[in-house]
Backbone bond lengths (Angstrom), bond angles and torsions (degrees), N, CA, C in turn:
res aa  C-N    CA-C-N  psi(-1)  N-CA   C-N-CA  omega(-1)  CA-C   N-CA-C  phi
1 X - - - 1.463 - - 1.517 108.43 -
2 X 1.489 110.92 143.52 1.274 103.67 -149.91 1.570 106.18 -137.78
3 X 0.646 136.48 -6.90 1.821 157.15 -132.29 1.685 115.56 -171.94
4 X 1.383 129.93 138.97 1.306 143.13 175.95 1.425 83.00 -72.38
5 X 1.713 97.82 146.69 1.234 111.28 168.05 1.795 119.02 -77.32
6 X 0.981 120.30 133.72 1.713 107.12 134.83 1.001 168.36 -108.63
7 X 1.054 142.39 171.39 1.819 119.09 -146.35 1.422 106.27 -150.10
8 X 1.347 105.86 120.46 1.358 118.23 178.17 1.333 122.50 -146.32
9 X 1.347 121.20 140.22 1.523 120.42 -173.25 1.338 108.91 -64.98
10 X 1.690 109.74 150.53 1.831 118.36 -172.47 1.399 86.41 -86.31
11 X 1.447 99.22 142.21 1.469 106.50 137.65 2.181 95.73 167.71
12 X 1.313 114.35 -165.87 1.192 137.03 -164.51 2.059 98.04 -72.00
13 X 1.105 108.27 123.45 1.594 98.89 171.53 1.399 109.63 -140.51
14 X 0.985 129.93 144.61 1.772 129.39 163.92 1.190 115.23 -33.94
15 X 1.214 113.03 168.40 1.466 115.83 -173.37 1.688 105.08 -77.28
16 X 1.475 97.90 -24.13 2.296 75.94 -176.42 1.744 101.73 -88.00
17 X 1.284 115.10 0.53 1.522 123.52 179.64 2.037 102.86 -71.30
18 X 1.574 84.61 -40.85 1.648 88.21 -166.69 1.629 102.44 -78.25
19 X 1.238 114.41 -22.71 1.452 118.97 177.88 1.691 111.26 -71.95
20 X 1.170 107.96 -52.11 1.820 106.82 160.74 1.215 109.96 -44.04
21 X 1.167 115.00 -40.31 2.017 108.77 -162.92 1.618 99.47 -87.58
22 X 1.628 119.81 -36.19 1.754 109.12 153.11 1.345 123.00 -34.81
23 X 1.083 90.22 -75.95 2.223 88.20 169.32 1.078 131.14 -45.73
24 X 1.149 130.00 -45.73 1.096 154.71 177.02 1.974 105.94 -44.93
25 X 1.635 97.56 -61.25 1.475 118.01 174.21 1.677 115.29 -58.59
26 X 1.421 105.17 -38.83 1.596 109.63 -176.90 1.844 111.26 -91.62
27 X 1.550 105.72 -3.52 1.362 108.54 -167.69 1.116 127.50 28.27
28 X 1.856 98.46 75.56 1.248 119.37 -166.88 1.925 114.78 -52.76
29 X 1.473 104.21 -46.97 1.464 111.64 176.34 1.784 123.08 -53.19
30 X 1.369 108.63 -22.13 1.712 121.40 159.69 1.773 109.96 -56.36
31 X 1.365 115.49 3.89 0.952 96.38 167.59 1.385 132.66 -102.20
32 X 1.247 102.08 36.66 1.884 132.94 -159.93 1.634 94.68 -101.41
33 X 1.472 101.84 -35.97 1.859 90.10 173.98 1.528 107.45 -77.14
34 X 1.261 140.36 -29.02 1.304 113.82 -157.18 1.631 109.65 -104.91
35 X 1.375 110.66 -37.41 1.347 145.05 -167.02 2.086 87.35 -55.54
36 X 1.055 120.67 -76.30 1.856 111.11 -163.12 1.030 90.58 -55.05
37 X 1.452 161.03 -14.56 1.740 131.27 -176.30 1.501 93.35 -107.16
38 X 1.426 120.94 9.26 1.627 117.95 168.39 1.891 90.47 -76.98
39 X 1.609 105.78 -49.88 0.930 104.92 -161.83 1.635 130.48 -74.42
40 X 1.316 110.78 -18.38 1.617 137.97 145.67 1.322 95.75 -43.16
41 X 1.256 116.69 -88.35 1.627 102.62 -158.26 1.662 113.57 -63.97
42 X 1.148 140.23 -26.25 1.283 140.55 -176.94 1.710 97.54 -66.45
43 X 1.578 126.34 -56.62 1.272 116.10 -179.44 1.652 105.40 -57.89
44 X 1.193 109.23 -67.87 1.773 98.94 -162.30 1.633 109.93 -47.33
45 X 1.382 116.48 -36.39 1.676 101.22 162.68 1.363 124.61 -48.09
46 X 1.611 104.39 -33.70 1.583 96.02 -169.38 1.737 87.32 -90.58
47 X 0.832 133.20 -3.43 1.604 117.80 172.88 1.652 110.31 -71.87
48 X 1.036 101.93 -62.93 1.390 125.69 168.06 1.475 119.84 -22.89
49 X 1.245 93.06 -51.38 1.714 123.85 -174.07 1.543 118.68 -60.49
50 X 1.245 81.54 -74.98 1.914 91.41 172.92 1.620 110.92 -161.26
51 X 1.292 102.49 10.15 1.877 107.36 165.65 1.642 111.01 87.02
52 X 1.723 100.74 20.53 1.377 75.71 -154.72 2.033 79.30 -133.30
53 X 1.558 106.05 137.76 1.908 102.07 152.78 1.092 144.26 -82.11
54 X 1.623 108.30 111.07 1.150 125.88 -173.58 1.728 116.88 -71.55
55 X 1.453 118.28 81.33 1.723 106.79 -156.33 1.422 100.25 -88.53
56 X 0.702 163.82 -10.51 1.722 152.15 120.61 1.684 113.70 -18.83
57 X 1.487 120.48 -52.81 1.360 92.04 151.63 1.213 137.01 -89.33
58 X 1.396 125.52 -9.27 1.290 119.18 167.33 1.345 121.25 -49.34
59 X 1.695 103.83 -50.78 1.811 129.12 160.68 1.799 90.47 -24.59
60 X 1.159 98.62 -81.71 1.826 109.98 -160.37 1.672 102.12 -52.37
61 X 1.365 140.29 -7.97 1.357 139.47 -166.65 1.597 100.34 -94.88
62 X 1.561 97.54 -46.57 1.490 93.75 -170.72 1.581 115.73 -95.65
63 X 1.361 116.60 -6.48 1.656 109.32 151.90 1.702 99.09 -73.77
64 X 1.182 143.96 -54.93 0.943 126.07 161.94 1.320 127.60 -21.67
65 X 1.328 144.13 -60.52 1.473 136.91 -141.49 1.703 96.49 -109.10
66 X 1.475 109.03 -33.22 1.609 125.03 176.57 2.022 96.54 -68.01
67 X 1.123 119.64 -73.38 1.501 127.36 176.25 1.521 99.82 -30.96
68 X 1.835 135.51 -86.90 1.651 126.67 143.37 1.434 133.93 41.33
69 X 1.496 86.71 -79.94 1.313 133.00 -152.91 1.604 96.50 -82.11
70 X 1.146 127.62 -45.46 1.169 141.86 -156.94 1.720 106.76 -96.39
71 X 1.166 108.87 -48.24 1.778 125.07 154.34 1.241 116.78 -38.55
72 X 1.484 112.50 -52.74 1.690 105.21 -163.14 1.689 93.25 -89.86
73 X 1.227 125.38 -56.80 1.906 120.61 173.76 1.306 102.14 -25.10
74 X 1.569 134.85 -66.17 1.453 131.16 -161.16 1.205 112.88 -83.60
75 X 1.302 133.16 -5.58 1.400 135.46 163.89 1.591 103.05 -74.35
76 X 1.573 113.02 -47.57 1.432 99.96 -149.77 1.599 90.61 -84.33
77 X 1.583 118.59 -18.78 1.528 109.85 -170.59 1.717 98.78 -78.21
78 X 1.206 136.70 -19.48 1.298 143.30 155.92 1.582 112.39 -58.63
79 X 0.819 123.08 -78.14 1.642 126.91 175.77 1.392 105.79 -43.91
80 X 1.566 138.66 -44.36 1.056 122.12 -174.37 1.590 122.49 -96.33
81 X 1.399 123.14 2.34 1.179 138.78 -154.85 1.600 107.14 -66.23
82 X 1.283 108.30 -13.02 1.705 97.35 170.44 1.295 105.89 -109.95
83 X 1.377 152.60 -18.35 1.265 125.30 114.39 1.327 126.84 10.00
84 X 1.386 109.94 -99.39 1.569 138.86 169.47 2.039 99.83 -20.70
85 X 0.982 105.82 -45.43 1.442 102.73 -175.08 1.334 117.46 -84.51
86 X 1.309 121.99 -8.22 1.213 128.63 168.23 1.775 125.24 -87.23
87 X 1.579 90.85 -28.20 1.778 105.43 175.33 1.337 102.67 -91.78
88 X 1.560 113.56 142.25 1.802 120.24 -176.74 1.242 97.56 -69.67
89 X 1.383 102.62 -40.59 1.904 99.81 -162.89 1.451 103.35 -57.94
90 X 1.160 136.84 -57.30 1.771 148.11 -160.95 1.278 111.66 -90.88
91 X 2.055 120.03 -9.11 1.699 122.18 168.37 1.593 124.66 -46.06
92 X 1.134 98.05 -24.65 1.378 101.67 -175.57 1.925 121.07 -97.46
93 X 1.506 86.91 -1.75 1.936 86.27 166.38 1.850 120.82 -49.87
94 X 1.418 80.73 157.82 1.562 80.80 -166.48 1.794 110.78 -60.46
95 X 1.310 111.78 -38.75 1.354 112.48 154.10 1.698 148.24 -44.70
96 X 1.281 75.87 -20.52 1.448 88.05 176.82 1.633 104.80 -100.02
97 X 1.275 120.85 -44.05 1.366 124.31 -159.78 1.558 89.13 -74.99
98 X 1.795 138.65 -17.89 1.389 132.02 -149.56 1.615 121.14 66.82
99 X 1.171 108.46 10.71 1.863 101.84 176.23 1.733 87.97 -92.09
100 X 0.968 157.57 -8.77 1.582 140.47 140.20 1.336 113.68 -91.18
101 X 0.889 125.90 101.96 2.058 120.71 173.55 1.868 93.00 -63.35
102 X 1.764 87.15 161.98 1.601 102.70 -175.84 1.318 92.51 -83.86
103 X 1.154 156.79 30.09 1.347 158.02 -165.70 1.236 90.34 -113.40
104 X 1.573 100.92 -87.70 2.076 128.15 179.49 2.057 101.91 -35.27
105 X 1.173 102.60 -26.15 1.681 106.02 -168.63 1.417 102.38 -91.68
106 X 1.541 131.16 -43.25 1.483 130.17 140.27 1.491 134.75 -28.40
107 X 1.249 95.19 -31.35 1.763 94.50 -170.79 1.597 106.01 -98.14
108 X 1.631 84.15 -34.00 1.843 75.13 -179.65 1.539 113.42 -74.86
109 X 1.368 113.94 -8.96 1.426 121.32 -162.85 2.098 92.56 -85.33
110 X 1.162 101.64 -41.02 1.730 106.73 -174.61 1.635 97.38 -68.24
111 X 1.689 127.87 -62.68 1.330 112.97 166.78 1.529 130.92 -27.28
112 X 1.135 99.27 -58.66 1.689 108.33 -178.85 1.453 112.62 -38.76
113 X 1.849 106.13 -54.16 1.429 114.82 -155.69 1.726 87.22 -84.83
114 X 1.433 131.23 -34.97 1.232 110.54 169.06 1.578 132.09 -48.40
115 X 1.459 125.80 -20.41 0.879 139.33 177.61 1.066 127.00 -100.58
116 X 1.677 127.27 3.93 1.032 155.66 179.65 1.899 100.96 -93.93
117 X 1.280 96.46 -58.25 1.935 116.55 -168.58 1.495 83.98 -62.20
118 X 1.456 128.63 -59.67 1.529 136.90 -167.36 1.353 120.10 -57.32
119 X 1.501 114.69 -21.09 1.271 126.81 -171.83 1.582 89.38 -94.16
120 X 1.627 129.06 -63.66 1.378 126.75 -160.91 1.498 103.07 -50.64
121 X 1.513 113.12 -46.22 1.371 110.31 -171.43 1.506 121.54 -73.74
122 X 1.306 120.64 -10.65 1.434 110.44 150.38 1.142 110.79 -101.76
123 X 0.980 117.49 59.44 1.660 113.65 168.87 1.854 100.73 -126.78
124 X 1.515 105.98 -62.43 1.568 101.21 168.81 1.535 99.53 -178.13
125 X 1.243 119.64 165.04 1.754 126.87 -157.36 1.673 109.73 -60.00
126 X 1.849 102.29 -30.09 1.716 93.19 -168.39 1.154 94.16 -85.96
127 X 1.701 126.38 -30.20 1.290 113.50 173.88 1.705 128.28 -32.70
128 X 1.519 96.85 -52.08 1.778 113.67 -169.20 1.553 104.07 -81.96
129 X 1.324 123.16 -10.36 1.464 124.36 -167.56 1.569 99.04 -101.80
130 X 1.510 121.60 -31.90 1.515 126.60 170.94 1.480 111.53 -58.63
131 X 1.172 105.63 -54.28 1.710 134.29 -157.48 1.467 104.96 -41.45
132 X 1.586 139.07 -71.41 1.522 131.65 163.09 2.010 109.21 -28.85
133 X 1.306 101.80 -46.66 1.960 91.08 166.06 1.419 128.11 -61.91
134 X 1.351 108.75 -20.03 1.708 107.01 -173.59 1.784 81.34 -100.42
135 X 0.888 130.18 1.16 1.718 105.01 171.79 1.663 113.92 -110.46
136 X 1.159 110.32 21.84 1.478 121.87 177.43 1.693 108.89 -88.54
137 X 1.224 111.40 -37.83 1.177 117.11 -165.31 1.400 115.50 -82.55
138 X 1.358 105.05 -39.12 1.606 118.40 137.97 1.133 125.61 1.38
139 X 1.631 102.27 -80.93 1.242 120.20 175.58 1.560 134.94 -52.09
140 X 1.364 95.32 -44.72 1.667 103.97 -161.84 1.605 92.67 -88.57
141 X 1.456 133.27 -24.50 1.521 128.49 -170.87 1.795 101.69 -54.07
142 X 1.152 117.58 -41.32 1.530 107.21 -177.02 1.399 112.73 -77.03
143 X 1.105 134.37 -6.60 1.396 141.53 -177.95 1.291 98.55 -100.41
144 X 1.495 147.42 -53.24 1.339 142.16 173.17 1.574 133.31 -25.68
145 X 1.367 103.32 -21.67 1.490 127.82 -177.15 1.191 101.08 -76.75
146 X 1.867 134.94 -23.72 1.492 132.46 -176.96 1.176 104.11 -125.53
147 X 1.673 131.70 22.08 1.329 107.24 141.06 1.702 105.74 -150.40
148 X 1.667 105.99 45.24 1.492 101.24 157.13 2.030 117.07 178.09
149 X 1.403 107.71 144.57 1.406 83.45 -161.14 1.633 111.88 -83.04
150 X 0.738 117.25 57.83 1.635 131.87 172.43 1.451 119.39 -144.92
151 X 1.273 103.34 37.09 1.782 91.44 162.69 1.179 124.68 -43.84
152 X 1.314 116.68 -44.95 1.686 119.58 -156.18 1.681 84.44 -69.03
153 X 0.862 137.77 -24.19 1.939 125.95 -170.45 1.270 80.38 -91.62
154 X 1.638 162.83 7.21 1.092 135.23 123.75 1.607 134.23 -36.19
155 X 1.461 92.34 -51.40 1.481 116.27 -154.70 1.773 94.70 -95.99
156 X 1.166 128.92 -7.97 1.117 113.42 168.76 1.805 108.23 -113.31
157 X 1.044 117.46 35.50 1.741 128.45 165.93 1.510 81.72 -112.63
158 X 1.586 115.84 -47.31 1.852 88.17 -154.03 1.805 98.62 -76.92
159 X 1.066 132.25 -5.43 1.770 135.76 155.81 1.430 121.35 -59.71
160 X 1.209 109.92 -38.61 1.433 117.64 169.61 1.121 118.02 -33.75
161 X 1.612 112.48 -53.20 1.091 141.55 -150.82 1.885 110.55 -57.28
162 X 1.205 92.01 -33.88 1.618 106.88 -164.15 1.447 114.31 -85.79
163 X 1.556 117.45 -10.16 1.596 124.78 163.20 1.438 113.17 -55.60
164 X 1.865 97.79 -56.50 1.049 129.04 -146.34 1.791 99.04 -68.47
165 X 1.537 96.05 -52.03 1.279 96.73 163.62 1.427 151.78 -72.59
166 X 1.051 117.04 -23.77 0.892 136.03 143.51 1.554 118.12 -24.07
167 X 1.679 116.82 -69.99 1.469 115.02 -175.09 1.007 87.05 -69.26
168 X 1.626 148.63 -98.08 1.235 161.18 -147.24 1.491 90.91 -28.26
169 X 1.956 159.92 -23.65 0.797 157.46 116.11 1.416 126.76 4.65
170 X 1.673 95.94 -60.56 1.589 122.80 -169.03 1.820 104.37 -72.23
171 X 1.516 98.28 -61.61 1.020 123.19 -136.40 2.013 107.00 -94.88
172 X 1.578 106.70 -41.74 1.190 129.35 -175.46 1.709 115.91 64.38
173 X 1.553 88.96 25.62 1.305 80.09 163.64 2.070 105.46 -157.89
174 X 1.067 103.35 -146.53 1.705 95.92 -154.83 1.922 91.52 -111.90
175 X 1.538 96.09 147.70 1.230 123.88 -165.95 1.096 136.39 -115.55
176 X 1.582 132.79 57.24 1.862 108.54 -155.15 1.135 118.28 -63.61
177 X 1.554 119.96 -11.16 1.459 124.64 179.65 1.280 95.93 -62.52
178 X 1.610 116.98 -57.66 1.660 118.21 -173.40 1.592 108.95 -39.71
179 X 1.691 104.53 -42.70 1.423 108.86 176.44 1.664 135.26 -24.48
180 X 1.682 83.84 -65.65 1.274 108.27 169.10 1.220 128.94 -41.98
181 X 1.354 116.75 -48.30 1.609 121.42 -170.86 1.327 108.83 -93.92
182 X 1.437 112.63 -2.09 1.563 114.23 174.21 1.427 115.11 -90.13
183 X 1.390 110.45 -39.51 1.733 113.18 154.76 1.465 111.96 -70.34
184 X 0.790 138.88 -15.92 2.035 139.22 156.70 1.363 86.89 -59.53
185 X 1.085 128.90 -58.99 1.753 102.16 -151.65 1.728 114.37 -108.65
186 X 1.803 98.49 0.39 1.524 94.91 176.29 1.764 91.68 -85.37
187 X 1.524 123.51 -13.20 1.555 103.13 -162.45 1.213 96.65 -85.24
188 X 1.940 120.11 -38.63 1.126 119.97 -170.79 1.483 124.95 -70.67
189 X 1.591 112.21 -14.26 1.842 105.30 158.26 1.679 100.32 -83.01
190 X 1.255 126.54 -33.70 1.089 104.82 -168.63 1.687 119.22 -52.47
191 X 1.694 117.86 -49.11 0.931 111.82 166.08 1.459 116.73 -69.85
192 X 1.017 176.85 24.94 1.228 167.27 125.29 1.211 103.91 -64.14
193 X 1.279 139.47 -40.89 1.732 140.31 145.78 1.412 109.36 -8.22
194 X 1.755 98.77 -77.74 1.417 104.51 -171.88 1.209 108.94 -68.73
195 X 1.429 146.59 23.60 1.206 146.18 143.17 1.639 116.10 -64.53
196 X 1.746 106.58 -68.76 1.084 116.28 -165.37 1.661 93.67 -70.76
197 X 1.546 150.19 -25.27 1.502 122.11 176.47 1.291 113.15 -61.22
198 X 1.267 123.44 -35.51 1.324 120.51 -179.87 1.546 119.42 -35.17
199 X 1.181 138.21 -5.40 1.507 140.92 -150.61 1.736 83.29 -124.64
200 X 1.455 132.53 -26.57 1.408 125.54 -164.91 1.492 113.36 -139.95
201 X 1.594 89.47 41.42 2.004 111.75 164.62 1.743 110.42 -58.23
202 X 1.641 85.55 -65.64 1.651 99.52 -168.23 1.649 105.90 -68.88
203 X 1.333 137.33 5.11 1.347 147.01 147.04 0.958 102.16 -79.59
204 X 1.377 131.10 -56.19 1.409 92.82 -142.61 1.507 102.40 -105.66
205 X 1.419 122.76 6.99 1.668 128.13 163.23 1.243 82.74 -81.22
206 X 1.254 169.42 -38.46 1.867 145.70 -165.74 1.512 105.50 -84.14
207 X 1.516 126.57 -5.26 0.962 119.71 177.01 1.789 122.33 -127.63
208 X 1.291 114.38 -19.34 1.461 119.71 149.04 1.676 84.96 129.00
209 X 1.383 141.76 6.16 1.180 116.02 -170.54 1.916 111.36 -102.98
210 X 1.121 90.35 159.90 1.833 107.33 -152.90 1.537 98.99 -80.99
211 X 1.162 95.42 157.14 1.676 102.27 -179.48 1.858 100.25 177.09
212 X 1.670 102.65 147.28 1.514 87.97 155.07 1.465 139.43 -67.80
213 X 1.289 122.67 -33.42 1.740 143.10 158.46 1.089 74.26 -28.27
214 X 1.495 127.90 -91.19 1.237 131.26 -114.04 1.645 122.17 -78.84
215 X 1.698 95.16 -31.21 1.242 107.08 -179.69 1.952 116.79 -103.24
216 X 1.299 109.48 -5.63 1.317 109.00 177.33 1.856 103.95 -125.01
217 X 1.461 116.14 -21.28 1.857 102.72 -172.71 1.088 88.69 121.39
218 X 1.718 110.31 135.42 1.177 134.92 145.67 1.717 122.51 -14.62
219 X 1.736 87.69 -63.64 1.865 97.45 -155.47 1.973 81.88 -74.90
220 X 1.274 126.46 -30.83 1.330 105.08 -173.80 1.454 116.45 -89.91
221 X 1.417 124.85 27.15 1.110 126.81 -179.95 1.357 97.62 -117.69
222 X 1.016 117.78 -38.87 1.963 125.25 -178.13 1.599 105.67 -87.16
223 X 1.648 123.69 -5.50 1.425 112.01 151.26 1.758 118.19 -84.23
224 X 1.501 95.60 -38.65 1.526 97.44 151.13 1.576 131.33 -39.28
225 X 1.022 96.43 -60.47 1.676 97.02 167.05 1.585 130.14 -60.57
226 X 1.257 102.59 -22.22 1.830 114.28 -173.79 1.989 96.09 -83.59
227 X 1.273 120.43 -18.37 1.300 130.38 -160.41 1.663 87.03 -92.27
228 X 1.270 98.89 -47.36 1.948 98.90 -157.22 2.106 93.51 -83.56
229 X 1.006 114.31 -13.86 1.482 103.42 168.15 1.772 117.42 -94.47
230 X 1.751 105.10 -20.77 1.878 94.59 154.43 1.644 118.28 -69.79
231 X 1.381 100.56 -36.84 1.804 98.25 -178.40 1.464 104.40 -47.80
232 X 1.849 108.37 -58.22 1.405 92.65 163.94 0.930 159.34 -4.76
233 X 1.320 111.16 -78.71 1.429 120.01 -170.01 1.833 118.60 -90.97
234 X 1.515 94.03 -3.58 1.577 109.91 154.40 1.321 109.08 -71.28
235 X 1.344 143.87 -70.34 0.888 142.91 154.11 1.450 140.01 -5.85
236 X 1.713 94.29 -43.12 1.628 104.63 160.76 1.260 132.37 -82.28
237 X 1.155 95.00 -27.38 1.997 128.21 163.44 1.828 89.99 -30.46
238 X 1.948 75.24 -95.55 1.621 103.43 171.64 1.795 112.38 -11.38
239 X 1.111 105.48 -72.59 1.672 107.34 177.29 1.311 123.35 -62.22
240 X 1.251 129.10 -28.05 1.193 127.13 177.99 1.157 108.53 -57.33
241 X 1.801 120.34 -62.75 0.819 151.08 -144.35 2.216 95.90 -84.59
242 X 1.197 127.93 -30.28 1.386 141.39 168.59 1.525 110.79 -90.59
243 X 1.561 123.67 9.83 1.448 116.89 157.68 1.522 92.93 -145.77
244 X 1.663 128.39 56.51 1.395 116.93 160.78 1.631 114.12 46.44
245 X 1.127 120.39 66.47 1.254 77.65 -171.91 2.354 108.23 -128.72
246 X 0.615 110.97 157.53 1.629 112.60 -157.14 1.329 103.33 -87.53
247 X 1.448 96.55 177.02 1.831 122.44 -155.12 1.889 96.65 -46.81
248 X 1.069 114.25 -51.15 1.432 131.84 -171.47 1.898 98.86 -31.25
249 X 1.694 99.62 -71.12 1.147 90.49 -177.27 1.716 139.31 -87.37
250 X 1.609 85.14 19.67 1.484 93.91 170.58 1.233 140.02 -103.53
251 X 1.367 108.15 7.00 1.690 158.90 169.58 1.518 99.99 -81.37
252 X 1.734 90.97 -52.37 1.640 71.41 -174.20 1.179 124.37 -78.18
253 X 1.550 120.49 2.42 1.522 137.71 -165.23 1.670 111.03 -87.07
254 X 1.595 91.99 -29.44 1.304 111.23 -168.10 1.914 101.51 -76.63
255 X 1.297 105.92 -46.80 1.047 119.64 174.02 1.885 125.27 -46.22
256 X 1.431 106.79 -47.30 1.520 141.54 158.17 1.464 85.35 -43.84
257 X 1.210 128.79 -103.70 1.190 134.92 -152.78 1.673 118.25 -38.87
258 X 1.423 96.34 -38.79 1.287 98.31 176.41 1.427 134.71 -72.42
259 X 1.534 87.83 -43.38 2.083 102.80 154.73 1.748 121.96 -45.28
260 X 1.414 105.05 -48.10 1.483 112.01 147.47 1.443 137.01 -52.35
261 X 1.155 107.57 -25.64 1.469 107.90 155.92 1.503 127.47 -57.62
262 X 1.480 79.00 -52.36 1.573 91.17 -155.20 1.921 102.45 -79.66
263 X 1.693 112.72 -31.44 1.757 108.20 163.50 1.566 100.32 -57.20
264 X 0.649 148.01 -16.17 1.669 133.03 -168.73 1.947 117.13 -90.61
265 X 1.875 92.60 -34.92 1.056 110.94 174.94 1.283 121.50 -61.85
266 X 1.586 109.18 -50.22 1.427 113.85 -178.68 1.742 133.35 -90.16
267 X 1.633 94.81 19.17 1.579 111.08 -167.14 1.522 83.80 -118.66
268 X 1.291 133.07 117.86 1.313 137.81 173.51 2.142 108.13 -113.39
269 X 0.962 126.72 154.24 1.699 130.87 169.17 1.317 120.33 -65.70
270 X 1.268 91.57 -26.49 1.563 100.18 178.51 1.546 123.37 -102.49
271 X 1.558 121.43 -15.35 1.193 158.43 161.46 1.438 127.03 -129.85
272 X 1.324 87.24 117.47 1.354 101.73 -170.62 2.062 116.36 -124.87
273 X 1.292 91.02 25.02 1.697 110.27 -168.06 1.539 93.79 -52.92
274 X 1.461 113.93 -67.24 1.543 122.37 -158.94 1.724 113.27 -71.77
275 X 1.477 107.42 13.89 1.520 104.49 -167.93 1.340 126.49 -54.27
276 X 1.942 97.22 -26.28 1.397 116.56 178.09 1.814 105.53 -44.30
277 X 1.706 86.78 -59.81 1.177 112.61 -151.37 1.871 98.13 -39.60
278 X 1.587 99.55 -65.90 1.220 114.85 -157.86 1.907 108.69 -60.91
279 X 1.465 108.84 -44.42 1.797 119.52 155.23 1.795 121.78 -35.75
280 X 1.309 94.43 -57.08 1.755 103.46 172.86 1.222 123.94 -55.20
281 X 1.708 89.25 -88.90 1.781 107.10 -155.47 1.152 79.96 -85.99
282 X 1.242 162.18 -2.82 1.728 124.16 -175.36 1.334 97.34 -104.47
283 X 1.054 127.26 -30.51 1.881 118.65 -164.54 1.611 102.77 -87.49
284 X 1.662 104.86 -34.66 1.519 114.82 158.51 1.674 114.40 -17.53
285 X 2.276 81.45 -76.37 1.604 83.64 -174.15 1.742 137.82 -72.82
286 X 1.764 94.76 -14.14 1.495 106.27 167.17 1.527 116.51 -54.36
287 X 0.954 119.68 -30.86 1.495 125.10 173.25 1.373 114.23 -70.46
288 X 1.369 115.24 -53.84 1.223 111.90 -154.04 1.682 113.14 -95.77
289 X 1.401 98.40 -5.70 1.683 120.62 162.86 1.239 119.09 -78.11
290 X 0.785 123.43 -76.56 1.728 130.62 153.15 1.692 107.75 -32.92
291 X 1.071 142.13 -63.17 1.508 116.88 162.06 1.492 120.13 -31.07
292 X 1.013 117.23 -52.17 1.860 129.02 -158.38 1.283 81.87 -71.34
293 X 1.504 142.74 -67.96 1.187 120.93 -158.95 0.996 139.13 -63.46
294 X 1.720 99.77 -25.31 1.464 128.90 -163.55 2.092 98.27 -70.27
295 X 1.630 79.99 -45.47 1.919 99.57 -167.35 2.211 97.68 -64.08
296 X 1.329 101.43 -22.20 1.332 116.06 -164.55 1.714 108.12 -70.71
297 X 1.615 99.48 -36.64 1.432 117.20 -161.78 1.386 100.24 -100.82
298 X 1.528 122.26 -18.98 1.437 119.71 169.51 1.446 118.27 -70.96
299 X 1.099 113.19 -51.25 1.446 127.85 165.69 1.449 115.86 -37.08
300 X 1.301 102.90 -55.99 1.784 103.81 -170.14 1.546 105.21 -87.32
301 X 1.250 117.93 20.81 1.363 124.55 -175.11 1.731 98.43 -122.56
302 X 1.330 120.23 -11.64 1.406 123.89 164.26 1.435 114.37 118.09
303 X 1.709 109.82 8.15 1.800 112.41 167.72 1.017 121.76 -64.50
304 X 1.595 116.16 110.20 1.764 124.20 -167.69 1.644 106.62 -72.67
305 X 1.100 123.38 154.18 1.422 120.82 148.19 1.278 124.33 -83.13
């Protein structure tokens, strides 16, 4: 389980009612973790490039990664929805309660990915020829939970994905720098994953579904996690340090690290009250901190608008 639930009363709603309760189901605003290191790597390509922002593709990156983004949530909240009805915490999804039918959760799920394929293909040929590969992973992350205890190292390969793409967007061609920041941010949801299962051990051992919590312990899933946020921030090291990059964004690294401190601090084995806290607003702001600086240090390095 991967996502805060939401909860809404069943019954008959208009069509922009049922469109709130789509979003709502895909938790459209979760797209604050993946989306700023789309946007990291799309600028430093265009820095790289010729110094200059190209916002037509940026436009095309983030219907891209938002379109994605929105595909793989409603697949996996579809695929897992009888699950979901068995755990208290996730009973009240819109799928489960029927205020989204699996129909309405299909269509929006085919829109999304149409606008995903529509976005790669005006962007450039390897873009649209990659694009069916970054939606595989999609797929299989909600199924991983019933035949292995490492989902979350599912779900943080299919994150990767969005560095990578991102430049390959810009650039139309291949990146190990992009590399880099795509394993930074597939390890760093991965561990923050194994944060939020911790709350749905004793579910999901009464019901057979896989997880690290579930199958190794709390405290060894949240040392797991303290491991996959140092790989991290090596990683960002690593990248900084493989695209030049200045004081600006090494502040913001500092900053990262420290937010990591402080999620680790307030997520205890034995307490697990603040999990929200540390799941939400901190990985929230790791993203969206690390953009600003990143966007901060491009600028003063000579990225035009």
């Amino acid at each position: 389980m991967t996502s805060a639930e939401g909860i809404l009363t069943p019954g008959p709603a208009p069509s922009s009612g049922r469109i709130r309760a789509f979003l709502r189901l895909v938790m459209i605003e979760h797209s604050v973790f993946a989306l700023p290191f789309a946007y990291i790597a799309s600028l430093t390509a265009m820095y790289q490039k010729d110094e200059r922002i190209d916002w037509w593709k940026l436009l095309l990156v983030t219907v891209a990664m938002v379109g994605l983004r929105t595909f793989a949530m409603a697949c996996n909240r579809i695929i897992d929805r009888e699950i979901d009805a068995r755990n208290p915490r996730t009973a009240g999804r819109e799928l489960v309660t029927g205020a989204v039918t699996v129909r309405s959760a299909w269509t929006g799920a085919l829109v999304a990915v149409v606008f995903f394929l529509g976005a790669a293909g005006l962007l450039n040929p390897l873009c649209l020829a990659l694009a069916p590969l970054a939606v595989i992973p999609m797929v299989v992350y909600p199924y991983g939970k019933r035949f292995t205890n490492f989902p979350h190292a599912i779900l943080g390969l299919a994150q990767a994905i969005g560095p990578v793409g991102a430049w390959l967007a810009v650039t139309g061609g291949w990146s190990w720098d992009a590399v880099i920041l795509g394993l930074a941010v597939g390890v760093w949801i991965g561990g923050f994953d194994l944060i939020f299962a911790c709350q749905d051990v004793a579910a999901d051992r009464a019901h057979g579904v896989l997880s690290t919590p579930a199958r190794f312990g709390i405290p060894a899933a949240l040392y797991g996690s303290r491991v996959c946020h140092v790989i991290t921030t090596a990683l960002l090291v690593w990248y900084a340090l493989a695209t030049h990059a200045g004081p600006f964004f090494w502040v913001g690294l500092m900053v990262v690290a420290a937010a990591f401190v402080y999620e680790h601090s307030i997520v205890r084995p034995h307490d697990l009250s603040r999990l929200n806290r540390a799941f939400f607003t901190v990985n929230g702001f790791v993203g969206i901190s690390l953009f600003f600086f990143a966007l901060c240090d491009l600028v003063s390095r000579g990225l035009g608008w």
